[in-house]
N, C-alpha and C positions, 0 to 999 in steps of 0.2 A: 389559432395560429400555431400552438405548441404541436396541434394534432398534422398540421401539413407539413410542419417542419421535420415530424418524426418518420412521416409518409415520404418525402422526399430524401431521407437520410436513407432509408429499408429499401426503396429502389435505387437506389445507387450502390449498396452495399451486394445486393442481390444481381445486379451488374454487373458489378467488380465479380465478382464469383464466378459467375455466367462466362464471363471472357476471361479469365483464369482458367476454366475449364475448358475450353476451347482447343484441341491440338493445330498446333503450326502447320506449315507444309511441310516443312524440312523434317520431321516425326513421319509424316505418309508415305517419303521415299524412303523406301528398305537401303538399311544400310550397306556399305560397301565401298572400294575403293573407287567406282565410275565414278564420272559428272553424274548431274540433275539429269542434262539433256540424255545422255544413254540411259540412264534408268525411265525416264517419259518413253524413250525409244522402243525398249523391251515392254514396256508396258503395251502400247500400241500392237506392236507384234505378236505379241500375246493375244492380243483381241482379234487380231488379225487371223491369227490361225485357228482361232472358237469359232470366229463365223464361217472359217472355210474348214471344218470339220465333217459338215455332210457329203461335201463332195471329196474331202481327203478320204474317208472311208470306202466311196462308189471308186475310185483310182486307183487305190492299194489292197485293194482285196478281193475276193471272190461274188463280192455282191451284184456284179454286173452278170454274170452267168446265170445266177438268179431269177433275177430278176424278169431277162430277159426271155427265159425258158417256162417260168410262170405264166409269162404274155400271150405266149405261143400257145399255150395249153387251153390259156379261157378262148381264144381266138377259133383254134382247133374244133373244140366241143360249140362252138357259136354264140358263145353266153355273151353278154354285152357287158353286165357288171354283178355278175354273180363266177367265183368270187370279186367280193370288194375289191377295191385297190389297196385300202387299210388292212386287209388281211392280207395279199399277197406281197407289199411290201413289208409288213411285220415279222411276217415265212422267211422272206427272204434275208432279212437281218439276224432273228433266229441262228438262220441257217449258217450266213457269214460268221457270228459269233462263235458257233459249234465247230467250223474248219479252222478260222482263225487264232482259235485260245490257244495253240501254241507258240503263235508268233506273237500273241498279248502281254503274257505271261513273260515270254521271255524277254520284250521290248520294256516291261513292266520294273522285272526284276535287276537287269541289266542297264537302263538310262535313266528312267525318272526316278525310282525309290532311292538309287545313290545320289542323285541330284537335289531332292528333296532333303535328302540327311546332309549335304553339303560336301561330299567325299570325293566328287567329280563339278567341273565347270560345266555351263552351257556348252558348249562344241563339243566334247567331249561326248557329254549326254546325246547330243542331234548325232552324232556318229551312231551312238549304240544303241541309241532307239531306233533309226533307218535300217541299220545293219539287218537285223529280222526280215522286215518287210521285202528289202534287197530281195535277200535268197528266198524267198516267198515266190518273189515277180518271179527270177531268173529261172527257176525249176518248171514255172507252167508259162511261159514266154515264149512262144514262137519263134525260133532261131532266124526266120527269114524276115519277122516281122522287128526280131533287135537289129538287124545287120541292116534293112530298110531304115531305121531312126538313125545307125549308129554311122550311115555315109551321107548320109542329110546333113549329120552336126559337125563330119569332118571340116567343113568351112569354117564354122564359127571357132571351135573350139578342137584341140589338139585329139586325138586320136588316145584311147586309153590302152598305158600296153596291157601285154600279156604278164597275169598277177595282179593287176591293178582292179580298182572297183568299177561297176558301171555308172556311172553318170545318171542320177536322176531324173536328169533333162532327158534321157535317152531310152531310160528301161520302163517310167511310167509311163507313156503314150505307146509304148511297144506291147507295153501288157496289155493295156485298154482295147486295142484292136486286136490282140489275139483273144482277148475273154469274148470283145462281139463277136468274132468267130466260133468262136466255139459255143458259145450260144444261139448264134442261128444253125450250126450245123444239129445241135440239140431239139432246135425246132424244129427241124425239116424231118426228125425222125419221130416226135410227139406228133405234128397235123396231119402225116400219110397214113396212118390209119384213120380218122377221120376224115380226109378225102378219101379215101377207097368207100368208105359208108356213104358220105355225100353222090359219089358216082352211081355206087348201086342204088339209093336210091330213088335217084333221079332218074335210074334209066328205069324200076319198075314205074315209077309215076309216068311218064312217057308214056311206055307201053302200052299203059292202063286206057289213056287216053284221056288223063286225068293234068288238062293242059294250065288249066286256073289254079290248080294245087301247086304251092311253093313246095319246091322239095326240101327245102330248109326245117319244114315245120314238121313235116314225118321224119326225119333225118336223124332232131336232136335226141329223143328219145331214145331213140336206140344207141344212140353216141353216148350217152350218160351211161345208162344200159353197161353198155361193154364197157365202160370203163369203170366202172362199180366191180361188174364180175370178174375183170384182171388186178381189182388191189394195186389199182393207177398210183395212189397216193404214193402207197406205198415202194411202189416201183420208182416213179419218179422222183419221191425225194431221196432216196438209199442211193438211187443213180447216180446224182448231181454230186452228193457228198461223198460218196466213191471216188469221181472221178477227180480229185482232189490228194487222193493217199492210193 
């Protein structure tokens, strides 16, 4: 009896402790002068913008140029999956990171690290971290492709004067279709020398009388070929990130 009584004394003592130790809710919301509810709020949005992080990246930067231009190349030479896709999307973040670390850097130095030290509010910080990016889009944006988004939104929303900033709503989908552009114009000058091989080719296989032979299959060879002996890699990534600066 003395032995349960002392047994049920030590679990209850070790309980009490247990739920002592326990933090409240009200300890998990960071403090500050909001409600519960807008800090839940920020929290959320917060989450929100982690999971739309891969595609914020493909929106506001250079990686769709990329990307794009990578595709063209394996398509070009006729490879199916050589390179990988884990390799030329890796190239291609690589790449984005090595144009972008100016606008990192200074979206880095300039909104979050004073945000982080408490020295500027949230708005404040979404100002000066966008800011960067802004002049990023506006310098490689296609003027006809901003003036196309920016009479679209005249309905919705006011007209922004002159000095004023551009509307987000307005300069990211203006970029994105000026980057597909200029990624397929990238392409069209990476696959025509591999069409011009595919034609000659094809036309000796013809000739030959060599009807059953895919001209695909004598074609690649030599397509790899010249692209070995012109230092392709090298051409084409120096190009990409060129045209950039």
């Amino acid at each position: 009896m003395l032995l349960r009584i002392l047994s049920v004394a030590l679990f209850s003592l070790c309980a009490t402790a247990a739920s002592a130790q326990v933090p409240g809710l009200e300890s998990l919301i960071p403090a500050g002068d909001g409600a519960v509810s807008g800090r839940i709020i920020q929290l959320v949005a917060l989450l929100t913008v982690l999971s739309l992080a891969p595609g914020l990246l493909i929106m506001v930067t250079s990686f769709t140029r990329f990307a794009v231009a990578l595709s063209f190349l394996r398509s070009g030479l006729g490879l199916q999956s050589t390179p990988a896709n884990l390799f030329l999307i890796s190239l291609s973040l690589f790449m984005t990171f090595y144009v972008m670390a100016p606008t990192f850097d200074r979206a880095w130095k300039e909104g979050i690290q004073p945000l982080t030290e408490n020295r500027i509010t949230e708005m404040e910080a979404f100002s000066k971290v966008t800011d960067p990016f802004r002049e990023f889009m506006l310098t490689h944006v296609r003027p006809k492709d901003l003036q196309t988004f920016s009479d679209m939104a005249a309905a919705s929303f006011p007209k922004a004067e002159e000095g004023e900033k551009v509307d987000l709503r307005i300069i990211i989908p203006a970029f994105m279709i000026s980057e597909l552009r200029r990624g397929f114009e990238i392409g069209f000058l990476i696959a025509l020398p591999f069409l011009v091989i595919d034609m000659i080719v094809a036309t000796l296989v013809m000739s030959m009388g060599m009807m059953m032979m895919p001209p695909t299959v004598i074609a690649l060879p030599f397509k790899i070929l010249f692209f070995i002996l012109i230092d392709g890699w090298n051409i084409l990534i120096s190009g990409l990130v060129r045209s950039y600066f």
